[in-house]
SEGURO-820409 format. One line per field, with one value per residue (C-alpha): chain; x, z, y; residue in three letters. Coordinates in nm, 2 decimals, always signed. Layout:
% SEGURO-820409
cadena = [A; ...]
xx = [X; ...]
zz = [Z; ...]
yy = [Y; ...]
residuo = [ala; ...]
% end
This chain:
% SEGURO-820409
cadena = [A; A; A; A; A; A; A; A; A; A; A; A; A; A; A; A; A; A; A; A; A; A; A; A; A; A; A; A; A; A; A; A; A; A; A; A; A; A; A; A; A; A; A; A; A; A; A; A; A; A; A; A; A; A; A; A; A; A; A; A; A; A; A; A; A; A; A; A; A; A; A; A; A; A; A; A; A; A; A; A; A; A; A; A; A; A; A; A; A; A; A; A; A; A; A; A; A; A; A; A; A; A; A; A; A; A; A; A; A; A; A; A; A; A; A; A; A; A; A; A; A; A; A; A; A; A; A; A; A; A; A; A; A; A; A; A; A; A; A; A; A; A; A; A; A; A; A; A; A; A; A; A; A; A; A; A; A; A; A; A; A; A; A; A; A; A; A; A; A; A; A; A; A; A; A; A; A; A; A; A; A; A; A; A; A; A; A; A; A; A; A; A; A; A; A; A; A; A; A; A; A; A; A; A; A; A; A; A; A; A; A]
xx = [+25.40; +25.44; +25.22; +25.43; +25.10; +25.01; +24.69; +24.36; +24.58; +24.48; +24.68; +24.39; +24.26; +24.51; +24.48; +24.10; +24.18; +24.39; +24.18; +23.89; +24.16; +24.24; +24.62; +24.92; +25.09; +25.28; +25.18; +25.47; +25.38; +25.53; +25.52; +25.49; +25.60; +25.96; +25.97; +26.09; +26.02; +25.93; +26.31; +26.45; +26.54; +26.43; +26.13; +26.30; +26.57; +26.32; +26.05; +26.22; +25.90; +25.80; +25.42; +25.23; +25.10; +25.38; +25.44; +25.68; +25.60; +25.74; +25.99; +26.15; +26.03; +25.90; +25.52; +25.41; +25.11; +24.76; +24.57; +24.87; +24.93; +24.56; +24.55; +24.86; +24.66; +24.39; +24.60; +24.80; +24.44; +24.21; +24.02; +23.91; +23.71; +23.81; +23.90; +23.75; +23.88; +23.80; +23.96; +23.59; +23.57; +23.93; +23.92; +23.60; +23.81; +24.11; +23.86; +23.69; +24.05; +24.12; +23.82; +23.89; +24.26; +24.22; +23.87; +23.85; +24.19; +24.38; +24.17; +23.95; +24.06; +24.45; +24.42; +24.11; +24.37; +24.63; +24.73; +24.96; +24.71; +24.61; +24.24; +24.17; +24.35; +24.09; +23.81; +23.89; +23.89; +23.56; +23.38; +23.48; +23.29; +22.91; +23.00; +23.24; +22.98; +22.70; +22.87; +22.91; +22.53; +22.39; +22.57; +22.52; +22.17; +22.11; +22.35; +22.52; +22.91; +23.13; +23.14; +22.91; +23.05; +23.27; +23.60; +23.91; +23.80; +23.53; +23.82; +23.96; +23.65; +23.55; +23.87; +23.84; +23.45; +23.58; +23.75; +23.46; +23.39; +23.67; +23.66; +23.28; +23.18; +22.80; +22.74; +22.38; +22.36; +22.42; +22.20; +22.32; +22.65; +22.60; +22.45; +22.70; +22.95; +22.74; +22.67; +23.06; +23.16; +22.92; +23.09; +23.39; +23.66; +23.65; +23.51; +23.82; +24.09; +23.86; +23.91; +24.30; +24.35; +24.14; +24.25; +24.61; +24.53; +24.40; +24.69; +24.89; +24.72; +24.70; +25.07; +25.13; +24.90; +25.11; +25.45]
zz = [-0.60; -0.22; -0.05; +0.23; +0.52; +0.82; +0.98; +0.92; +0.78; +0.41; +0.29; +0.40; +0.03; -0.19; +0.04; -0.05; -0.44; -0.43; -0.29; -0.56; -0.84; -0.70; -0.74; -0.64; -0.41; -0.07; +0.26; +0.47; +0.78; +0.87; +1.23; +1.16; +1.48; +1.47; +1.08; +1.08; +0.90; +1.11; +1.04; +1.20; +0.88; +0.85; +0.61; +0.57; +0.39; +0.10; +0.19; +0.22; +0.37; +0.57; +0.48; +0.38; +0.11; -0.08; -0.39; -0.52; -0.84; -1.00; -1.17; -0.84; -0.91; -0.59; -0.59; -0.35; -0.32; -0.22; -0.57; -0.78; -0.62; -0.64; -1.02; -1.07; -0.91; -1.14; -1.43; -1.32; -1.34; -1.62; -1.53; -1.20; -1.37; -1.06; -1.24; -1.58; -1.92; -2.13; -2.05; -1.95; -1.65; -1.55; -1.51; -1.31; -1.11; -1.03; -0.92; -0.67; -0.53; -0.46; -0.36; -0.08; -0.02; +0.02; +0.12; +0.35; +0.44; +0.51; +0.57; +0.78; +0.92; +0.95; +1.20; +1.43; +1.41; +1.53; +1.88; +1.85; +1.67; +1.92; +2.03; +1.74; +1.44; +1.53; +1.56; +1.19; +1.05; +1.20; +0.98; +0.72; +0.78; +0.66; +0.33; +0.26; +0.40; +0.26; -0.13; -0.06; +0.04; -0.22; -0.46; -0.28; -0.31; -0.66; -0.70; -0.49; -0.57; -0.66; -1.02; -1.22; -1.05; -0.78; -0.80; -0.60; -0.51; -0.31; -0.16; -0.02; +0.04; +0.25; +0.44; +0.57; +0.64; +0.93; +1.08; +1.17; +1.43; +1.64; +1.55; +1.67; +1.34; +1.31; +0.98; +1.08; +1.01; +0.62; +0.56; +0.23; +0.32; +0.64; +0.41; +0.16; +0.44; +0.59; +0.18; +0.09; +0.43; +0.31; +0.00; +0.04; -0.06; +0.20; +0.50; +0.40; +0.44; +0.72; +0.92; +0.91; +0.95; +1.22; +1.39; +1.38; +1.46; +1.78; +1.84; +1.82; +2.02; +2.29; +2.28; +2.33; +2.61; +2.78; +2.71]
yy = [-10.45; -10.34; -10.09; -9.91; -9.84; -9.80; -9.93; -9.71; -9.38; -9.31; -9.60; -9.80; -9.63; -9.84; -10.13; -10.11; -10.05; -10.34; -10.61; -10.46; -10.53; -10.91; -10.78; -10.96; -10.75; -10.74; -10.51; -10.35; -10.20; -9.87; -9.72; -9.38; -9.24; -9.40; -9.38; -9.74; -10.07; -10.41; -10.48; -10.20; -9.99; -9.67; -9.55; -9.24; -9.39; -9.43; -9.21; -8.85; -8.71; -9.06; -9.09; -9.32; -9.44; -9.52; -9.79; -9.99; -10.11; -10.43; -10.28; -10.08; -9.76; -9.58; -9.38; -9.14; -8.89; -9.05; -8.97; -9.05; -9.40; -9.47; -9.41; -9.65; -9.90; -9.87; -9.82; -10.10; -10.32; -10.19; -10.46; -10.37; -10.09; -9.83; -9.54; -9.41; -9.43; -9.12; -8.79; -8.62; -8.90; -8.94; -8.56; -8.59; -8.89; -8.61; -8.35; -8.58; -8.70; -8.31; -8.22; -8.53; -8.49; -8.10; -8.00; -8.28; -8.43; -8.19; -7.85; -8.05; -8.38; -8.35; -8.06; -8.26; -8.54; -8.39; -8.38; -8.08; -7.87; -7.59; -7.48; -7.21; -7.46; -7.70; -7.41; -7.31; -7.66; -7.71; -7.40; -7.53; -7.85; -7.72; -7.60; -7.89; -8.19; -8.05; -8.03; -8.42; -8.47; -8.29; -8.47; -8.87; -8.76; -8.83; -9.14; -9.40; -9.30; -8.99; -9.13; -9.33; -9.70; -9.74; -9.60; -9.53; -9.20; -9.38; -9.60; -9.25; -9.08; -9.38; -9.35; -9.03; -9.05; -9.31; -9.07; -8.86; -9.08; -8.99; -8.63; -8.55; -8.51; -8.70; -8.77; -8.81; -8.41; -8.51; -8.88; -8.95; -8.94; -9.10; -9.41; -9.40; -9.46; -9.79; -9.93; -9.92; -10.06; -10.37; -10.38; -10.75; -10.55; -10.25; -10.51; -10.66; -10.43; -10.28; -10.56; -10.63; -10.27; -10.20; -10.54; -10.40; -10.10; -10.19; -10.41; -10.12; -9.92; -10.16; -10.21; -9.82; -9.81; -10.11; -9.96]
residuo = [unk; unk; unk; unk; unk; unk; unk; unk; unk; unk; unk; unk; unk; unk; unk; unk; unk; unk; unk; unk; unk; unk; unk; unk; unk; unk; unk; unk; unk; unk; unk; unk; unk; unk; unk; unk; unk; unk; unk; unk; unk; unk; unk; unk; unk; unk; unk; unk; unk; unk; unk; unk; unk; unk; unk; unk; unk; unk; unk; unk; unk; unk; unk; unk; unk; unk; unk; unk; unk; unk; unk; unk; unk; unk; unk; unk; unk; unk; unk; unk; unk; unk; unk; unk; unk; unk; unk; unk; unk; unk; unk; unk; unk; unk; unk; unk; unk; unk; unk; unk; unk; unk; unk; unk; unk; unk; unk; unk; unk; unk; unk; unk; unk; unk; unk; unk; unk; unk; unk; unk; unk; unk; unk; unk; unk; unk; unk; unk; unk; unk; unk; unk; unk; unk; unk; unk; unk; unk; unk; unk; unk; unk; unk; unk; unk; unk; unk; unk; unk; unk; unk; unk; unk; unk; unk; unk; unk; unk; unk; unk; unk; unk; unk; unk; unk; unk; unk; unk; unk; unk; unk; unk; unk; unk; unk; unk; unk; unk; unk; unk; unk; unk; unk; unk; unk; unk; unk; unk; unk; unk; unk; unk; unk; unk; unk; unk; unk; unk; unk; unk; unk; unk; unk; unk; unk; unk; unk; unk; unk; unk; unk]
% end
């Protein structure tokens, strides 16, 4: 398996997810600004819309769409115990994952993110932020993940609560989500991919600020 990603975007999700699995699988970096591979090929060539995450599973076949490559990887290792069973949880699993990827990604963060997005996009995405943060604390109140055990909705949730930090967004306002963040960077498996991530992310950042 190979995981197409690019250091500390939501990728960093399935990076997590795999390390909690123990899987066997292979990390290509992809600069998202040229579109293009560490061999000079171009990412568009097999990712039409060039974002990351993508998959390629062991038999070829290419995956794309944060929550859907997520549940491959926990299909893909039962195991790992990161995404539910029965059809009550697994549907509790996909409401979390929207909940993230819309209400959060990309009503709220994508637009804060983004350095084209003018004065009164980035006003909007910021009313929303009350409503949205306080659903989250209200529910890490009464247990320490989304679901019942960790999960790779936690995996994505954690992703995008590190990208408050450079968006002004102090999680101090909502506590329990504020130590939800802290307990799962503790946990090996997102200190992990934490690390190399951030480590190349710096790296890269420090190369675009020489060039």
């Amino acid at each position: 398996m190979h995981l197409y990603f690019a250091p500390m975007a939501c990728s960093l999700a399935t990076r997590i997810a795999l390390y909690e699995a123990k899987a066997d699988a292979q990390f290509v970096r992809v600069n998202l600004k040229s579109k293009s591979l560490a061999d000079g090929s171009s990412y568009l060539d097999i990712a039409p819309l060039g974002q990351v995450p993508m998959i390629r599973t062991t038999d070829g076949t290419f995956i794309t769409e944060n929550s859907a490559v997520l549940q491959y990887v926990a299909d893909a290792y039962p195991e790992a115990r990161i995404a539910p069973r029965t059809a009550s949880e697994r549907a509790r699993l996909q409401q979390w994952l929207g909940f993230i990827g819309t209400e959060l990604h990309k009503i709220i963060l994508q637009p804060l993110l983004d350095a084209h997005a003018s004065a009164d996009v980035k006003a909007y995405a910021r009313t929303k932020i009350p409503l949205r943060f306080g659903h989250l604390q209200s529910h890490l109140e009464k247990q320490d993940y989304l679901l019942n055990e960790f999960s790779v909705a936690d995996a994505y949730l954690l992703v995008v609560l590190n990208w408050t930090t450079v968006t002004d967004i102090d999680l101090k306002q909502w506590p329990a989500v504020a130590a939800y963040r802290e307990r799962l960077l503790a946990r090996p498996s997102v200190a992990k991919a934490v690390g190399e991530e951030w480590a190349l992310f710096r790296d890269e950042q420090s190369k675009a600020t020489a060039q």
